[in-house]
C-alpha positions in Angstrom: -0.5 -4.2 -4.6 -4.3 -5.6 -4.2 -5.5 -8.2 -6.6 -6.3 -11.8 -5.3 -7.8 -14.6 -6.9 -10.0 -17.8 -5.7 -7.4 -20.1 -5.2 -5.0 -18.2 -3.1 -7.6 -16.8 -1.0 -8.6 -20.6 -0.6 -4.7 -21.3 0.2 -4.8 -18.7 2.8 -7.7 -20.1 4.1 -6.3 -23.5 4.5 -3.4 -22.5 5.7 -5.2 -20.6 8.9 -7.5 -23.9 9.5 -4.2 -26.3 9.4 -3.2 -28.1 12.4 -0.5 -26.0 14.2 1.5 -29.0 14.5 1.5 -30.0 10.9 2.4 -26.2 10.1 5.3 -26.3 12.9 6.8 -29.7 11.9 6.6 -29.2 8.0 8.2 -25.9 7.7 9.0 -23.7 10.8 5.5 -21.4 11.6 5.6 -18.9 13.8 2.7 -16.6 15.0 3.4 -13.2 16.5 0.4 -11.3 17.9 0.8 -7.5 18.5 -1.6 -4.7 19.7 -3.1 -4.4 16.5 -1.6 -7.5 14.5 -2.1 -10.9 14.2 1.2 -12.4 11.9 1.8 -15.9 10.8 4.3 -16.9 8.7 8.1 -18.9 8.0 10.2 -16.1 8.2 12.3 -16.3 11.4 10.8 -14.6 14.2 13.1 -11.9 14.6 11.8 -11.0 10.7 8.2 -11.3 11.9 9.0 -9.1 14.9 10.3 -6.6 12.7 6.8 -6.8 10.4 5.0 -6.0 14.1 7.1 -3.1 14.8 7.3 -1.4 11.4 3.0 -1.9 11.2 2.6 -1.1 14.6 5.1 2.1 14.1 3.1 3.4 11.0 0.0 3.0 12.3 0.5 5.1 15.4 2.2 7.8 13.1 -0.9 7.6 10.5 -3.4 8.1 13.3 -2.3 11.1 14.3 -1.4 12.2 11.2 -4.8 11.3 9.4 -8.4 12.5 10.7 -10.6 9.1 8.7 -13.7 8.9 10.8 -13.0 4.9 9.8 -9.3 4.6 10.8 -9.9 1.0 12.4 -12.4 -1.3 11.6 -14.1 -3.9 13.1 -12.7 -6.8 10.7 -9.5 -8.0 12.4 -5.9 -8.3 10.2 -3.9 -10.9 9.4 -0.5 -10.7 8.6 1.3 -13.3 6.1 5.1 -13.3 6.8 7.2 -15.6 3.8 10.7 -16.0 4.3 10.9 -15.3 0.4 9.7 -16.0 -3.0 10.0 -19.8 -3.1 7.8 -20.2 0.1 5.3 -17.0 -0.8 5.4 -18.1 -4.5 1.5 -20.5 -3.9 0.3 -18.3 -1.7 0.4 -15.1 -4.8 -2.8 -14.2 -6.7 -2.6 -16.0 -9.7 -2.6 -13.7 -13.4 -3.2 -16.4 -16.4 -2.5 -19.0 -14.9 1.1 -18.1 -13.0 1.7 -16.6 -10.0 1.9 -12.7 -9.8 5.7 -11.1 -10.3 4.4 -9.2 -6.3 6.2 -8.7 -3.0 3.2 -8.0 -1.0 -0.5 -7.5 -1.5 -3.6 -6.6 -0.1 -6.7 -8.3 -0.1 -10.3 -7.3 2.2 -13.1 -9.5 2.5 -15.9 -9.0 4.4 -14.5 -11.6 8.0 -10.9 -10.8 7.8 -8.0 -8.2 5.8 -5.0 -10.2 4.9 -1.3 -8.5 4.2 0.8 -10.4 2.7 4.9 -10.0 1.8 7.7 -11.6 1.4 10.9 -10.0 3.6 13.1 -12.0 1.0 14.6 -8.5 -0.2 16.0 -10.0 -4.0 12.7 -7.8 -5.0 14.1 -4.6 -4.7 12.1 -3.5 -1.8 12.8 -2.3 1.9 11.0 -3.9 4.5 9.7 -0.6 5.6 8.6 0.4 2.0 6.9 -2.8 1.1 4.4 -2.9 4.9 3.7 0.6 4.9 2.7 0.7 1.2 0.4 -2.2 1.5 -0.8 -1.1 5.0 -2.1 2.2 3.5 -4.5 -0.2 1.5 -5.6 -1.3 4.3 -6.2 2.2 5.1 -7.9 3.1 2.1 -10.0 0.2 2.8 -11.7 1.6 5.5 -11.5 5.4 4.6 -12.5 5.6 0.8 -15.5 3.7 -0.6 -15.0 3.2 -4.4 -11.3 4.8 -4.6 -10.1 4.0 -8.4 -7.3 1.8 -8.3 -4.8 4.6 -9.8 -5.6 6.5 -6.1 -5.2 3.5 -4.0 -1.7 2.5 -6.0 -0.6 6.4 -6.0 -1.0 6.6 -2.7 0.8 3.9 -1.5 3.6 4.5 -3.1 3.4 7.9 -1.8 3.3 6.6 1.8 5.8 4.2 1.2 8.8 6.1 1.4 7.9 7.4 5.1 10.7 8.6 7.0 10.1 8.9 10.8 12.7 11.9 11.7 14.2 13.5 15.0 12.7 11.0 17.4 9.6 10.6 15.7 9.2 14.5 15.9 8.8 14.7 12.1 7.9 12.4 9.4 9.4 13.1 5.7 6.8 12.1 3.2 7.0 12.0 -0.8 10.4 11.2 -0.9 11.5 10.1 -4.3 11.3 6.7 -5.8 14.0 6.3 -8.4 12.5 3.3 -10.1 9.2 4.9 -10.3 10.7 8.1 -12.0 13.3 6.2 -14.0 10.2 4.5 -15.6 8.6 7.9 -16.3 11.6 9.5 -17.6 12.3 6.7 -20.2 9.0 5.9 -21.3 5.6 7.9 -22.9 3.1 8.7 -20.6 -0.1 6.4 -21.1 -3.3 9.6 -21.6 -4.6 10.6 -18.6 -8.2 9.5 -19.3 -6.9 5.9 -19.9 -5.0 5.9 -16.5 -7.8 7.2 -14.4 -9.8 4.4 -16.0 -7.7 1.5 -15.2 -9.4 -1.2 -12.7 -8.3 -5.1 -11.8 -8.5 -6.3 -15.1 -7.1 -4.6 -16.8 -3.9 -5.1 -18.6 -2.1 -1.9 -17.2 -2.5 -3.9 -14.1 -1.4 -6.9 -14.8 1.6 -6.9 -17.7 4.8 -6.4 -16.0 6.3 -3.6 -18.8 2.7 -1.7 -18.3 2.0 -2.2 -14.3 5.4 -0.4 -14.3 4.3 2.8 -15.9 0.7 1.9 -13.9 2.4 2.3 -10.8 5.0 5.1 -11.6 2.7 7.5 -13.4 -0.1 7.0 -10.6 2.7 7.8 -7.7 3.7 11.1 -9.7 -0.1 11.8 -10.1 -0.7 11.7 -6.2 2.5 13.2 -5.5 1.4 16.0 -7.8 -2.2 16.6 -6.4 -0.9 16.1 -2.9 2.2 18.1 -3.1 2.6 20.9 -5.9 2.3 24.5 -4.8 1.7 23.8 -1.5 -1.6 21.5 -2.1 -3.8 23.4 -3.6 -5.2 20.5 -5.3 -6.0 18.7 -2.4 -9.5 19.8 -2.0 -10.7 19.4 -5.2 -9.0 15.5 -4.6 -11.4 15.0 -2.0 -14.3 16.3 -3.7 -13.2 13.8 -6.6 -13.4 10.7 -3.9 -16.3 12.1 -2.6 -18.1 12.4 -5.9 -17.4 8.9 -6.9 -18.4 7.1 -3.3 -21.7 9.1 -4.4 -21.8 7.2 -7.8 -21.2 10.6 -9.8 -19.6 8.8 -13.1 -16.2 9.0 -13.5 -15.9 11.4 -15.9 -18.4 13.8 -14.5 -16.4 13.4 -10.8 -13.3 14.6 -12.1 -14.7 17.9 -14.5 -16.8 18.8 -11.2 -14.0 18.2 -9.0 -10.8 19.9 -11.1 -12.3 22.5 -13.3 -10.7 21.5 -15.8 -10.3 18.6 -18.4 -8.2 15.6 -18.9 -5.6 17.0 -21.2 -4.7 20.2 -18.7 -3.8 18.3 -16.0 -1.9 16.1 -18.0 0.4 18.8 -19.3 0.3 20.1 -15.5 1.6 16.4 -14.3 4.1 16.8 -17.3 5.4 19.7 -16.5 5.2 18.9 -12.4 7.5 15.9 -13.6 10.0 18.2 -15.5 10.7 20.2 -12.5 10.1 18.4 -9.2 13.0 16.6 -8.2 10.5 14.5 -5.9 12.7 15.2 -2.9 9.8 15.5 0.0 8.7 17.6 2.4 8.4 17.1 6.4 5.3 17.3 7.9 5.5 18.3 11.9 2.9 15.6 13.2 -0.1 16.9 14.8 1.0 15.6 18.1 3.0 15.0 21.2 6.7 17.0 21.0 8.1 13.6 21.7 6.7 10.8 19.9 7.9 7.4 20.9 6.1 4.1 20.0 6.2 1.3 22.3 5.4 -1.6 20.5 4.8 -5.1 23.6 5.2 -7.8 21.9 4.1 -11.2 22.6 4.6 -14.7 20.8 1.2 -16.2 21.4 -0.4 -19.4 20.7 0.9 -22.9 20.5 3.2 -21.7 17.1 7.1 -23.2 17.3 10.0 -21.4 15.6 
């Protein structure tokens, strides 16, 4: 998830600038710093460890897997570790008033990119599903300029459920998220012209019982494009992106790019969703026959568990 508000990016903030003493006396801060990582949080270290590895891990896999001219940028990342809800509950973006019902999120800004979670799994989430779906914002970040937020949700989600197989040999992506497809089973799809236009604000986003369909019907959307009959919609996906980083309206992006209009694609989804069982595919990664990730860790700075 990526939405953020002024005061918890100014809690965040204060928490960086507070005196590692205060942080280590009051409640148990730890700061791990990895190849790529900088974490901070009060989980236990072991949990923040596992944060490293897991990022680290997916990283190494998505880099070899993905060709972004951008894959890295030049704005470092900072990871927020919360042993669970209670602790991570004032650091959440905020949504009338009251904190966000989120396990993670993502938030850029123009001197750092902060990740957020909580490893407090009473959310439903595994620790693998929950730092690899908001690291691919991260990713999206850096590769897509102007991504609609239904692409940038869809795709996470899609990512999410990576599987490292066979000693790293294979990855298994699209696997199937039964929450997200229980939600599309049981409920009526919102039109596809309303989904492609939802954004930040709007209430799709925000409302638990409609983020839910948000989320599920934007993960079977990219699942579809990415995945039915072999991809043969992934082209005219990228063309879509490409179109709207150009400023091409939204409307006009998508006719250009599909060839067709809103309500095909719809019934294509529909009927996508009627058939697929969502079980995933394995990719064979561009790369070495033996893929192993060595991850050095080191607990750095003047942090205390």
């Amino acid at each position: 998830m990526r939405y953020f508000t002024f005061i918890s990016a100014t809690a965040l903030c204060l928490l960086l600038a507070a005196p590692v003493r205060a942080l280590a006396t009051e409640d148990g801060w730890t700061k791990v710093q990895s190849k790529n990582f900088l974490l901070v949080g009060n989980a236990s270290e072991q949990d923040i460890r596992d944060v490293a590895i897991r990022l680290e891990q997916f990283r190494a896999v998505c880099r070899r897997l993905l060709t972004g001219n951008h894959f890295d940028s030049s704005t470092p990342t900072i990871v927020f570790v919360f042993r669970d809800d209670s602790a991570y509950g004032p650091f959440k973006p905020f949504y009338q008033g009251r904190p966000a019902d989120v396990a993670g999120y993502f938030q850029a800004s123009p001197e750092v990119d902060y990740i957020t979670l909580s490893v407090d799994r009473q959310n439903g989430k595994s620790l693998s599903s929950l730092v690899f779906h908001e690291y691919v914002h991260l990713l999206v970040k850096n590769n897509f300029r102007g991504a609609p937020l239904w692409f940038k949700e869809g795709l996470a989600e899609y990512y999410s459920t990576s599987e490292m197989l066979n000693g790293n040999r294979k990855i298994r992506l699209g696997r199937q998220l039964n929450n997200r497809l229980m939600a599309l089973r049981n409920r009526k799809l919102m039109p596809l012209a309303t989904l492609l236009e939802v954004d930040y604000y709007s209430a799709e986003y925000h409302e638990p019982d409609k983020r839910s369909l948000f989320y599920a019907q934007s993960w079977a959307l990219v699942h579809y494009l990415l995945s039915n009959r072999g991809g043969e919609r992934r082209p005219q996906l990228s063309r879509y992106l490409e179109l709207l980083a150009a400023g091409t309206p939204a409307k006009d992006s998508f006719r250009q790019a599909f060839q067709t209009d809103y309500v095909t694609l719809e019934n294509e989804l529909s009927e996508y969703m009627r058939w697929s069982s969502f079980s995933g595919h394995k990719t064979l990664a561009a790369f070495s026959l033996l893929f192993q990730v060595d991850v050095p860790l080191e607990l750095g700075g003047s942090f205390v568990t």
